[in-house]
mmCIF file of the N, C-alpha and C atoms, coordinates in Angstrom:
data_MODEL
# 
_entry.id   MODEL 
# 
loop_
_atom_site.group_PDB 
_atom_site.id 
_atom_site.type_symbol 
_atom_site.label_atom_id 
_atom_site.label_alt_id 
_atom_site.label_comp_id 
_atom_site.label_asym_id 
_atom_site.label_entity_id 
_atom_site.label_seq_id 
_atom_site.pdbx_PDB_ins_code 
_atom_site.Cartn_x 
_atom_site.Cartn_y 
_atom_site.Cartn_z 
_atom_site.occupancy 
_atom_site.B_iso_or_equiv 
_atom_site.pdbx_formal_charge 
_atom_site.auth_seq_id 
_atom_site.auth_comp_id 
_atom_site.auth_asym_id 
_atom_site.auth_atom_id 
_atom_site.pdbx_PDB_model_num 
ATOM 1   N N  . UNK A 1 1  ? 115.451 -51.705 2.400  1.00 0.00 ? 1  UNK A N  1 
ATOM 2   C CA . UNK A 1 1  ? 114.010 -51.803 2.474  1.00 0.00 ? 1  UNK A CA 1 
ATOM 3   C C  . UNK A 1 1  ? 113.634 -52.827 3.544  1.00 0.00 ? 1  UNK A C  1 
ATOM 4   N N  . UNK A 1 2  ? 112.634 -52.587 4.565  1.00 0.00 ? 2  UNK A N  1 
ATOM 5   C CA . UNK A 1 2  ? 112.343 -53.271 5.287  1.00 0.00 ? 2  UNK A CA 1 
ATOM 6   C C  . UNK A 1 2  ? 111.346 -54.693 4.684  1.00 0.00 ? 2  UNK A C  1 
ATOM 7   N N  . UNK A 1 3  ? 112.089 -55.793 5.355  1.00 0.00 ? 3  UNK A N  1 
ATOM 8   C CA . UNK A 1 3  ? 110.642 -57.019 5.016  1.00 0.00 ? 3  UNK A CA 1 
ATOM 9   C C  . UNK A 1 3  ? 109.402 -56.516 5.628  1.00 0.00 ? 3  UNK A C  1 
ATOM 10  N N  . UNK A 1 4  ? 107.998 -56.691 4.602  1.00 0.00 ? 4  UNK A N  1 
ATOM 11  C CA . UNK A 1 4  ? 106.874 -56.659 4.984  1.00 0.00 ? 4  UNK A CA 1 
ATOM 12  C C  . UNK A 1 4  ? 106.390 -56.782 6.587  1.00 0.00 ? 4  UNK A C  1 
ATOM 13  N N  . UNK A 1 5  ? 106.909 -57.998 7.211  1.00 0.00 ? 5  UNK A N  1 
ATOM 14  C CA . UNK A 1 5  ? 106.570 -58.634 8.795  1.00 0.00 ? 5  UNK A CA 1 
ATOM 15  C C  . UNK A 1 5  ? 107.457 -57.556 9.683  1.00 0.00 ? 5  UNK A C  1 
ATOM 16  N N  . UNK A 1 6  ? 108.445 -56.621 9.502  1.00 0.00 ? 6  UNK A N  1 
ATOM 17  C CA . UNK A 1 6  ? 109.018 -55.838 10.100 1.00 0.00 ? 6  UNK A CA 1 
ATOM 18  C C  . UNK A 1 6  ? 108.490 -54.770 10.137 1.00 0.00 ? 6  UNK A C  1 
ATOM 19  N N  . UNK A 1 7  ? 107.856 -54.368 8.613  1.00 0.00 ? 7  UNK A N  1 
ATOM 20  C CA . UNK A 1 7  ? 106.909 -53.251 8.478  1.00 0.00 ? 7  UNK A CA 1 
ATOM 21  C C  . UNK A 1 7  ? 105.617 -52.823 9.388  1.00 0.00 ? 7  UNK A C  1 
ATOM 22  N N  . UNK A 1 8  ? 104.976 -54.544 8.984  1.00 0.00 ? 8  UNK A N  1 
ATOM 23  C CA . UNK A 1 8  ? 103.910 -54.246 9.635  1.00 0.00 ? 8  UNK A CA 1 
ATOM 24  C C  . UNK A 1 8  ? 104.119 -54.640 11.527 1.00 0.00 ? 8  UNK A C  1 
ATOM 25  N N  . UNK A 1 9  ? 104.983 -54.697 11.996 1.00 0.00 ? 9  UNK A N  1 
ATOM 26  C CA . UNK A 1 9  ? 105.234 -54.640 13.531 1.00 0.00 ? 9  UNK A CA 1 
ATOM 27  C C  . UNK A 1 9  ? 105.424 -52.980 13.608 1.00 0.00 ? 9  UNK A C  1 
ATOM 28  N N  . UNK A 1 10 ? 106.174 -52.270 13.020 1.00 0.00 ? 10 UNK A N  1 
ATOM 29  C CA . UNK A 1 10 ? 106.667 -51.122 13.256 1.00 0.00 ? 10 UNK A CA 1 
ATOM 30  C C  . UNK A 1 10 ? 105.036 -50.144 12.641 1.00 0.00 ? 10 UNK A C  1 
ATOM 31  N N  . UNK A 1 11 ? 104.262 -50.793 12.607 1.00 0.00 ? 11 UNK A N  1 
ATOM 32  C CA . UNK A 1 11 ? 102.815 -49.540 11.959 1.00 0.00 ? 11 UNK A CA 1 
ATOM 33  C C  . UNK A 1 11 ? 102.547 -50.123 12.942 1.00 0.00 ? 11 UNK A C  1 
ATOM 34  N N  . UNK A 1 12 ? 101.954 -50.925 13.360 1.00 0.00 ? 12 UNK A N  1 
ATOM 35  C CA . UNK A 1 12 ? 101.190 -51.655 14.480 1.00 0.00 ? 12 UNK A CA 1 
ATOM 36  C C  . UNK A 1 12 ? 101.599 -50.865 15.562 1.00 0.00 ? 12 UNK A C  1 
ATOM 37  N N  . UNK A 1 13 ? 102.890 -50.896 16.351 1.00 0.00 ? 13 UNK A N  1 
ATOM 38  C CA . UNK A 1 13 ? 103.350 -49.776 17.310 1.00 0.00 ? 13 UNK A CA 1 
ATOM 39  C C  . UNK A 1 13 ? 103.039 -48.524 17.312 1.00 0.00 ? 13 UNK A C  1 
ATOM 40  N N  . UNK A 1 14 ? 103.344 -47.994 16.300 1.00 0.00 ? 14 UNK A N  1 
ATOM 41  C CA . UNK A 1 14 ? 102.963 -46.480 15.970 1.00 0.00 ? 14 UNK A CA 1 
ATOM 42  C C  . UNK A 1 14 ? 101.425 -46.670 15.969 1.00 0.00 ? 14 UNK A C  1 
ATOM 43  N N  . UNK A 1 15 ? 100.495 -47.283 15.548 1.00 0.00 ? 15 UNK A N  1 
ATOM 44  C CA . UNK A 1 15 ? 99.352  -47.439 15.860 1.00 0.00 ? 15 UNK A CA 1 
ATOM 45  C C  . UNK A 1 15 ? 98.962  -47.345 17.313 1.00 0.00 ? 15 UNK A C  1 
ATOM 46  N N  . UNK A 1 16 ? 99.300  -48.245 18.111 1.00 0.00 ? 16 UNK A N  1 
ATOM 47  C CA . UNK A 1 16 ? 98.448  -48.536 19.113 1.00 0.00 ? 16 UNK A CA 1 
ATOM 48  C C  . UNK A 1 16 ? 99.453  -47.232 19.782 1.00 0.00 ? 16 UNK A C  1 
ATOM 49  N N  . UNK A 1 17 ? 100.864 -47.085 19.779 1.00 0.00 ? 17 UNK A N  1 
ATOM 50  C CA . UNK A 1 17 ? 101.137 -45.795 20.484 1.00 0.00 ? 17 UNK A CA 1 
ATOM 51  C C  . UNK A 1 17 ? 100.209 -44.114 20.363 1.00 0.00 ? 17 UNK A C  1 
ATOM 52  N N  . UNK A 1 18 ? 99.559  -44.550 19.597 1.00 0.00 ? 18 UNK A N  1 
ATOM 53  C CA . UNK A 1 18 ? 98.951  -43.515 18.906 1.00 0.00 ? 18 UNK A CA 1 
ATOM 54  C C  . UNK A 1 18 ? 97.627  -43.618 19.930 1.00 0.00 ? 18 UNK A C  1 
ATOM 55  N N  . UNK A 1 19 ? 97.189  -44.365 19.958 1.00 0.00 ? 19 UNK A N  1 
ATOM 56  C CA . UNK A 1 19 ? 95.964  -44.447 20.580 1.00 0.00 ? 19 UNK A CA 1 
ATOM 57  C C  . UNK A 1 19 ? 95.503  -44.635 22.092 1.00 0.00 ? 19 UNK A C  1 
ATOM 58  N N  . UNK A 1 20 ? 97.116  -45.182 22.907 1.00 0.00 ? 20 UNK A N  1 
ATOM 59  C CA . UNK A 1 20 ? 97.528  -44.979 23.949 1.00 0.00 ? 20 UNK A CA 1 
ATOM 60  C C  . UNK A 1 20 ? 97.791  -43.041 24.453 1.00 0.00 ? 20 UNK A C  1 
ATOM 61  N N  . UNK A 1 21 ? 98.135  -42.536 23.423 1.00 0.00 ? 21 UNK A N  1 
ATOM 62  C CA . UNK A 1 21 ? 98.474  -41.206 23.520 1.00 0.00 ? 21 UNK A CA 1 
ATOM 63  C C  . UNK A 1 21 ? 96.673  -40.656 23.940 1.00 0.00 ? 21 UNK A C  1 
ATOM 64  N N  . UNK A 1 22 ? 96.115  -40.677 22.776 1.00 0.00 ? 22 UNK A N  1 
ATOM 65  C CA . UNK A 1 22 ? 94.441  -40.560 22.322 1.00 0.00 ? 22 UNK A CA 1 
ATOM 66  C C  . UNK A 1 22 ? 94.054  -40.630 23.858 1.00 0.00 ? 22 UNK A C  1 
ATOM 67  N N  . UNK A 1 23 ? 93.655  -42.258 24.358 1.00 0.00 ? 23 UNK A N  1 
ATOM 68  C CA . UNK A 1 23 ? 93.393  -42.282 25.412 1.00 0.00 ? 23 UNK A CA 1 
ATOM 69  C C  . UNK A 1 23 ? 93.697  -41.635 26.649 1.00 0.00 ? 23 UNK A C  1 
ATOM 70  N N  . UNK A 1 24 ? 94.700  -41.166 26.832 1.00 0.00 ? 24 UNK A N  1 
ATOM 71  C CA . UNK A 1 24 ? 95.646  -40.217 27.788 1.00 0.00 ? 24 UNK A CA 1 
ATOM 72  C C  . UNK A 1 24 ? 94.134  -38.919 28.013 1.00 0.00 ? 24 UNK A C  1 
ATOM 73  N N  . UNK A 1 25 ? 94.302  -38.258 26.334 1.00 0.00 ? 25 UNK A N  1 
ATOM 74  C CA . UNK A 1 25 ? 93.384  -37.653 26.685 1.00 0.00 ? 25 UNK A CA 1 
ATOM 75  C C  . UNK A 1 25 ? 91.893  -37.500 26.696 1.00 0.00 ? 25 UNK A C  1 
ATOM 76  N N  . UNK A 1 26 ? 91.761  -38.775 26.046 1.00 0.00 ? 26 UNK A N  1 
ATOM 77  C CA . UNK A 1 26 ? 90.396  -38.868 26.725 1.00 0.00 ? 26 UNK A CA 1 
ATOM 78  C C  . UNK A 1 26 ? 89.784  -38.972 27.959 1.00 0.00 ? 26 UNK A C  1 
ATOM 79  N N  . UNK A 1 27 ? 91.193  -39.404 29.198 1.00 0.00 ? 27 UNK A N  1 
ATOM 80  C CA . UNK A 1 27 ? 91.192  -39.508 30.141 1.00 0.00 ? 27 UNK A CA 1 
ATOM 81  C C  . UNK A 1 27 ? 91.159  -38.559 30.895 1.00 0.00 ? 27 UNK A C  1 
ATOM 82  N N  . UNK A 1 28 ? 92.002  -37.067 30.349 1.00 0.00 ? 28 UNK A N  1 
ATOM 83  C CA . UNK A 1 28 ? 92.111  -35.794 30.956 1.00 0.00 ? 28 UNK A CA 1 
ATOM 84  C C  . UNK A 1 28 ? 90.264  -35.060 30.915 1.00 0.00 ? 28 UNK A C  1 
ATOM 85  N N  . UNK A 1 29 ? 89.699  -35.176 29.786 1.00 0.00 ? 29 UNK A N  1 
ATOM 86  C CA . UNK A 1 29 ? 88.615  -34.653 29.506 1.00 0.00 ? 29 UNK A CA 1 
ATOM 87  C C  . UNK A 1 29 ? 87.465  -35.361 30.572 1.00 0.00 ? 29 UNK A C  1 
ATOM 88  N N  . UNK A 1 30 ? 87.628  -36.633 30.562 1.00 0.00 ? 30 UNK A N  1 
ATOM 89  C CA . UNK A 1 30 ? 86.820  -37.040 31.874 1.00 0.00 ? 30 UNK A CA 1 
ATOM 90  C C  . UNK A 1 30 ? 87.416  -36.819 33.344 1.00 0.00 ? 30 UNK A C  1 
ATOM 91  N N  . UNK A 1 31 ? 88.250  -35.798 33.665 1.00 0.00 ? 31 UNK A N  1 
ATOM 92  C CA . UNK A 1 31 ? 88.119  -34.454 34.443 1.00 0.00 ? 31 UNK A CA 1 
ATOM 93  C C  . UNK A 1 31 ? 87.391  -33.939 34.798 1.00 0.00 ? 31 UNK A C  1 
ATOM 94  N N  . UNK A 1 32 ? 87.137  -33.202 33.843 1.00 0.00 ? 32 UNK A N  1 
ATOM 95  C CA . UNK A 1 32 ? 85.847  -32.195 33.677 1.00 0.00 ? 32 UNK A CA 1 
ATOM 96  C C  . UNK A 1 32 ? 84.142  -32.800 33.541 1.00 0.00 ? 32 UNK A C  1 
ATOM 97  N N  . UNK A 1 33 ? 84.048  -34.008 33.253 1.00 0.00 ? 33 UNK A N  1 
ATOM 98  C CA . UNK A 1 33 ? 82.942  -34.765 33.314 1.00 0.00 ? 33 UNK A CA 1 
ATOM 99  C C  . UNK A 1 33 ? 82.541  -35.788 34.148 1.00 0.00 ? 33 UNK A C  1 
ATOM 100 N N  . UNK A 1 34 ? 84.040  -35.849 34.616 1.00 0.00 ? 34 UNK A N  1 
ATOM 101 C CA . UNK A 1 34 ? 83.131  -36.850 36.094 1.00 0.00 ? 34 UNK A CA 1 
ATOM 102 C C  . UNK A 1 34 ? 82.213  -38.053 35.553 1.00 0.00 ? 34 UNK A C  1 
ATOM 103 N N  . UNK A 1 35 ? 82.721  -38.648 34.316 1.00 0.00 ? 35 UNK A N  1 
ATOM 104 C CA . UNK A 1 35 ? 82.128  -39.998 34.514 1.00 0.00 ? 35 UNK A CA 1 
ATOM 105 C C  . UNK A 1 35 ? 82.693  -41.371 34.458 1.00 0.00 ? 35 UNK A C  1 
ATOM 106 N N  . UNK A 1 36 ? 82.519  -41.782 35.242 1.00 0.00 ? 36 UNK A N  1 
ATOM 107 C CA . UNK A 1 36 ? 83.414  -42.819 36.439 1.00 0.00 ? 36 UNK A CA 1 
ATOM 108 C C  . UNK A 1 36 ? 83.269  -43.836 35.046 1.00 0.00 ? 36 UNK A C  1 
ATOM 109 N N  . UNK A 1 37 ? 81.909  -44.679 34.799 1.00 0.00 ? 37 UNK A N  1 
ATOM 110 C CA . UNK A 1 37 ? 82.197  -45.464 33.426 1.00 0.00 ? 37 UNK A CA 1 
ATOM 111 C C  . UNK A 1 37 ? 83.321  -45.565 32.346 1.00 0.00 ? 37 UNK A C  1 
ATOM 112 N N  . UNK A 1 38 ? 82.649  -44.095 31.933 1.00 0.00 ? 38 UNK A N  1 
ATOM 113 C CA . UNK A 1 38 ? 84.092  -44.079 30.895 1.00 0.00 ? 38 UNK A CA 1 
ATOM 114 C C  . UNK A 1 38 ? 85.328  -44.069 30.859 1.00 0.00 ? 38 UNK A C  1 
ATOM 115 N N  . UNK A 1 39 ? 85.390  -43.479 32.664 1.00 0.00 ? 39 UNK A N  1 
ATOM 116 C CA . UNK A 1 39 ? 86.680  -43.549 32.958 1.00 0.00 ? 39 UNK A CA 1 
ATOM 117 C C  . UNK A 1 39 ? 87.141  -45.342 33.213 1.00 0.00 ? 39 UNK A C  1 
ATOM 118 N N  . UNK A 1 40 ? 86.517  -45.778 33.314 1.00 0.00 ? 40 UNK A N  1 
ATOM 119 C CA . UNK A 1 40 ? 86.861  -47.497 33.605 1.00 0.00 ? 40 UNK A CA 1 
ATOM 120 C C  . UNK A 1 40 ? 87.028  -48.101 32.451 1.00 0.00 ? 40 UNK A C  1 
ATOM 121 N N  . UNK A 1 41 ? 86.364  -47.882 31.504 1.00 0.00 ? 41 UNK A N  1 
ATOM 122 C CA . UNK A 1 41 ? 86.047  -47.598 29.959 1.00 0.00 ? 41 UNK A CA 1 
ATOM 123 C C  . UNK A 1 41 ? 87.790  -47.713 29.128 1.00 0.00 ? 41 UNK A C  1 
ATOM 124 N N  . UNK A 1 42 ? 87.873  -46.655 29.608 1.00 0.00 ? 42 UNK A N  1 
ATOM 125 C CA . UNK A 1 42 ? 89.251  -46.034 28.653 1.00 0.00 ? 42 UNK A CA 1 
ATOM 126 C C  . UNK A 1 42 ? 90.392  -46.745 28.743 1.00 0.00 ? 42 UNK A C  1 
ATOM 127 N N  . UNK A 1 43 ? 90.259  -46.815 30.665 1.00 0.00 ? 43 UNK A N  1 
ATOM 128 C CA . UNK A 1 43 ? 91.179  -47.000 31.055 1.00 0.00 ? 43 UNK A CA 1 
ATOM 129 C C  . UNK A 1 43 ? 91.208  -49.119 31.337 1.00 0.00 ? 43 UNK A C  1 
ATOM 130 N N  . UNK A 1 44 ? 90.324  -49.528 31.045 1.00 0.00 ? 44 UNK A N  1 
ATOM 131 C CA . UNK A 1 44 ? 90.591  -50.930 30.301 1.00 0.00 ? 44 UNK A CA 1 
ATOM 132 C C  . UNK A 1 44 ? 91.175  -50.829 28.768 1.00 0.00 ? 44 UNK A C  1 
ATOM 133 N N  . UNK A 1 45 ? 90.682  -50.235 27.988 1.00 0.00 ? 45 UNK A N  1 
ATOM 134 C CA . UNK A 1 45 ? 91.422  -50.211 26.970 1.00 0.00 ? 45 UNK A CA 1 
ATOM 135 C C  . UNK A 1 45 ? 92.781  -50.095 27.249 1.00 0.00 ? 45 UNK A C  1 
ATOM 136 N N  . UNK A 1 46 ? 93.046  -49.190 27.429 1.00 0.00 ? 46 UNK A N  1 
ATOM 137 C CA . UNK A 1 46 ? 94.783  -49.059 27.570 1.00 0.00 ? 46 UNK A CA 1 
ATOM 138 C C  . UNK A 1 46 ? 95.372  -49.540 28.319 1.00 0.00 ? 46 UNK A C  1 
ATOM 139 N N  . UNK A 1 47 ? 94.927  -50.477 29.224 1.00 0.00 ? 47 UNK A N  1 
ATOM 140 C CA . UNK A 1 47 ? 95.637  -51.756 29.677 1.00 0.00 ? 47 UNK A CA 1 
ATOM 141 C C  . UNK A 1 47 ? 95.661  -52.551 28.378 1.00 0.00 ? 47 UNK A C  1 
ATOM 142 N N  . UNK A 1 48 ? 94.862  -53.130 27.934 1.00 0.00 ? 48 UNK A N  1 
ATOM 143 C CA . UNK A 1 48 ? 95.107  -54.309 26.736 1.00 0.00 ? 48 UNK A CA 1 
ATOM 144 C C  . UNK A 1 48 ? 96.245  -53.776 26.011 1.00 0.00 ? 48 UNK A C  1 
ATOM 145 N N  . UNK A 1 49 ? 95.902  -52.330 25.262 1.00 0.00 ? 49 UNK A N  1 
ATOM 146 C CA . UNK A 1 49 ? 96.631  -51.646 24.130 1.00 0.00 ? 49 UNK A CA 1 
ATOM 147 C C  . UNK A 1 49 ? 98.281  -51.375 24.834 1.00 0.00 ? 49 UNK A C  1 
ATOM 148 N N  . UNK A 1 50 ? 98.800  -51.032 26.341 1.00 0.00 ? 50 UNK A N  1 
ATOM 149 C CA . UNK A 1 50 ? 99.818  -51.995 26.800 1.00 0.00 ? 50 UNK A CA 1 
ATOM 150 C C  . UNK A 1 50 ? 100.732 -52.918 27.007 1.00 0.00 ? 50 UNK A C  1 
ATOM 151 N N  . UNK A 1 51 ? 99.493  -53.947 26.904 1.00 0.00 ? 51 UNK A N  1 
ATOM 152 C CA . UNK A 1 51 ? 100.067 -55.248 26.593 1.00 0.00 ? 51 UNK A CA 1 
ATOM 153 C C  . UNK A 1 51 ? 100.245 -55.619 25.685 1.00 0.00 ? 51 UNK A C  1 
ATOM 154 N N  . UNK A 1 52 ? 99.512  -55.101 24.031 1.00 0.00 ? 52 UNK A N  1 
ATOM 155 C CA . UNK A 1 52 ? 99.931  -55.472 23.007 1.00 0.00 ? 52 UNK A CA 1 
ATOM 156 C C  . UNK A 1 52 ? 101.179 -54.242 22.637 1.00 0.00 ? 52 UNK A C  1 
ATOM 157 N N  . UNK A 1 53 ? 101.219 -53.261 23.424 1.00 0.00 ? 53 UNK A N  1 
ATOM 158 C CA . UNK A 1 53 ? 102.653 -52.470 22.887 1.00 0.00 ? 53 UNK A CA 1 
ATOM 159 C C  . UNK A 1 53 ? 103.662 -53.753 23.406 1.00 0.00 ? 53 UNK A C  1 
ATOM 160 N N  . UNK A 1 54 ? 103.200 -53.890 24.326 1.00 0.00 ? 54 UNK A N  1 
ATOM 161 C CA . UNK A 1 54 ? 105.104 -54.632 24.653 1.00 0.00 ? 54 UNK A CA 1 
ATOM 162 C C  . UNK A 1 54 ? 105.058 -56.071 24.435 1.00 0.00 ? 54 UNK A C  1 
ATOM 163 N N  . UNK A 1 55 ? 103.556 -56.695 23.648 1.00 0.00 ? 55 UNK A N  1 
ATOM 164 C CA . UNK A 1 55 ? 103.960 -58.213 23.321 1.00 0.00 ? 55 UNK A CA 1 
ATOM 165 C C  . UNK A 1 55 ? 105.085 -57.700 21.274 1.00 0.00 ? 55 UNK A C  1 
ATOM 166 N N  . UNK A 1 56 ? 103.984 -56.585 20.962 1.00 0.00 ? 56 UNK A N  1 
ATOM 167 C CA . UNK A 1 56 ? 104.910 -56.169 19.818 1.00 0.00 ? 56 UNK A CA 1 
ATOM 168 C C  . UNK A 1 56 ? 106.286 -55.381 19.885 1.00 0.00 ? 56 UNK A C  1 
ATOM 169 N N  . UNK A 1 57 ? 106.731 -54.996 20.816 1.00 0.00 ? 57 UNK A N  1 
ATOM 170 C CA . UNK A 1 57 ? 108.396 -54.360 20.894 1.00 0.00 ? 57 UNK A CA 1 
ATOM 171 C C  . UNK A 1 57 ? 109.100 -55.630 21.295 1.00 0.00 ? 57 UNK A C  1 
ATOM 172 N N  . UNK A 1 58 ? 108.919 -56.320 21.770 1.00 0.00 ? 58 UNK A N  1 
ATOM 173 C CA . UNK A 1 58 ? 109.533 -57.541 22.299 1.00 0.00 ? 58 UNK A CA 1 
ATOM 174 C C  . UNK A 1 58 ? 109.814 -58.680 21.002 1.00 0.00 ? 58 UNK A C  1 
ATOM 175 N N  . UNK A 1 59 ? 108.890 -58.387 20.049 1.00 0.00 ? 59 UNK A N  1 
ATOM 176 C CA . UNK A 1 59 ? 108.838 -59.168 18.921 1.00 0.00 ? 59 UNK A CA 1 
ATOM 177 C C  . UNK A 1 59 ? 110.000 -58.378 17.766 1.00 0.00 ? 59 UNK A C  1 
ATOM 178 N N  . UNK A 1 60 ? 109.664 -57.250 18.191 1.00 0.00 ? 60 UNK A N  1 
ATOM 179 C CA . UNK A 1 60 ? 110.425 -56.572 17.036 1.00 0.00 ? 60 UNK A CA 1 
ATOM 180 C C  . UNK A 1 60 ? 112.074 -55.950 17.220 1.00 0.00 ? 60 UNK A C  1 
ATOM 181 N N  . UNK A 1 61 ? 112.318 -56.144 18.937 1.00 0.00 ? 61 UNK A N  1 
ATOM 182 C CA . UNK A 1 61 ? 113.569 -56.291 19.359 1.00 0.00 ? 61 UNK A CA 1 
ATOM 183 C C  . UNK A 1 61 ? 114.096 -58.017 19.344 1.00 0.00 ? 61 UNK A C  1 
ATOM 184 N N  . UNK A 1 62 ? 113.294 -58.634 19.174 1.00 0.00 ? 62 UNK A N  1 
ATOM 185 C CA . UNK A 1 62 ? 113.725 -59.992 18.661 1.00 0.00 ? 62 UNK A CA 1 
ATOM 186 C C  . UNK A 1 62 ? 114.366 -59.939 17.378 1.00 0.00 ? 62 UNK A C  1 
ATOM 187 N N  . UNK A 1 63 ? 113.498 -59.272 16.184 1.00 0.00 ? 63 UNK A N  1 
ATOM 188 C CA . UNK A 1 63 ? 114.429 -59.624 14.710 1.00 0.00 ? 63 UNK A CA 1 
ATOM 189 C C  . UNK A 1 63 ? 115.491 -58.876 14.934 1.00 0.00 ? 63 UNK A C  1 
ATOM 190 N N  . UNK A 1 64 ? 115.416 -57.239 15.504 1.00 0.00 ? 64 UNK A N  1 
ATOM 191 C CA . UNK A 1 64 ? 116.801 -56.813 16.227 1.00 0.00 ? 64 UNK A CA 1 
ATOM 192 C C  . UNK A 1 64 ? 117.765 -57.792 16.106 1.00 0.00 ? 64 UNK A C  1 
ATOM 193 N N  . UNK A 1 65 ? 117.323 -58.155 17.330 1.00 0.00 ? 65 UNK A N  1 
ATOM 194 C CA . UNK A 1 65 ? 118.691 -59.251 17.825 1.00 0.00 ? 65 UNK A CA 1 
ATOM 195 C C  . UNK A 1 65 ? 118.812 -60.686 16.808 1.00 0.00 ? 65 UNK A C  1 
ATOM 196 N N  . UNK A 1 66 ? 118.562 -61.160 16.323 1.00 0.00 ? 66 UNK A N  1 
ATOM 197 C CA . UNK A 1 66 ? 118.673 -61.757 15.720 1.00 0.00 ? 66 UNK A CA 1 
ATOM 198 C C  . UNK A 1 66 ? 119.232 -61.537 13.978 1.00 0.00 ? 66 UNK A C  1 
ATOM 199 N N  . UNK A 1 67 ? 118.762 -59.957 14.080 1.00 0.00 ? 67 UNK A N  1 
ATOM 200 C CA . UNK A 1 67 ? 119.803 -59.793 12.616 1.00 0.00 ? 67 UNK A CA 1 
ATOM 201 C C  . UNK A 1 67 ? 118.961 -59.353 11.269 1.00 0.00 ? 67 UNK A C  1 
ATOM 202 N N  . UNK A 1 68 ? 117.611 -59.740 11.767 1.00 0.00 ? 68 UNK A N  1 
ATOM 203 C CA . UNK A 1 68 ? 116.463 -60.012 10.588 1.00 0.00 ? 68 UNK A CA 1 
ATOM 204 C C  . UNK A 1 68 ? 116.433 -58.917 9.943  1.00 0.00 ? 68 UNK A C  1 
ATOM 205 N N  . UNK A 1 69 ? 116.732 -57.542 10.366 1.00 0.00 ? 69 UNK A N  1 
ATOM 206 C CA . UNK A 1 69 ? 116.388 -56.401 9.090  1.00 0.00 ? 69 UNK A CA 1 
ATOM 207 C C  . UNK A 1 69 ? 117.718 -56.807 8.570  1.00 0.00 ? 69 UNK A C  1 
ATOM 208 N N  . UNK A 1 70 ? 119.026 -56.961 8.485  1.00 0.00 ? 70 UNK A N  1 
ATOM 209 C CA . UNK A 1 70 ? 119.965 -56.870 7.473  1.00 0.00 ? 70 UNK A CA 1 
ATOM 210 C C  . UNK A 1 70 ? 119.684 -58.079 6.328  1.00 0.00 ? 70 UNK A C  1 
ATOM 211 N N  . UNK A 1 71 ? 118.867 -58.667 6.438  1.00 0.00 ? 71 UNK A N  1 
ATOM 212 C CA . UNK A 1 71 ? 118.590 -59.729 5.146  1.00 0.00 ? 71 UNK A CA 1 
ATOM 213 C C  . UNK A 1 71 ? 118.134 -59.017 4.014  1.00 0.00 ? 71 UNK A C  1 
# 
C-alpha cells in the first residue's frame, strides 16, 4: 500500500497530466476560431501546469530513489 504523500503526488500528476492533455485540445479548437486571447490564455496555463508536472515527478522520483515506497 502506498503512503498517503506518495499517493497524493501520483493523483496530482495524473491530474495536471490530464489537463495538460485537455489543454492540447483546447488549443486545436482555437484553430478553427482564431482567437489569439485564448490562445495566450491556454497556453499560459500550460506553461505553469509544466512546471508543476516536473516540480512533482522530480519529487516523486526522489522517494524512488531514496527507497520511500518500500517502507
Amino acid at each position: 500500500m502506498l503512503k498517503n504523500q506518495d499517493y497524493n503526488l501520483m493523483e496530482t500528476i495524473t491530474i495536471i497530466s490530464k489537463s495538460l492533455y485537455r489543454y492540447d485540445r483546447y488549443m486545436e479548437d482555437l484553430d478553427k476560431d482564431k482567437c489569439e486571447s485564448c490562445r495566450k490564455l491556454w497556453a499560459q496555463f500550460r506553461e505553469h501546469r509544466e512546471k508543476e508536472l516536473k516540480l512533482l515527478l522530480a519529487e516523486l522520483k526522489n522517494h524512488a530513489d531514496m527507497g520511500m515506497f518500500n517502507e
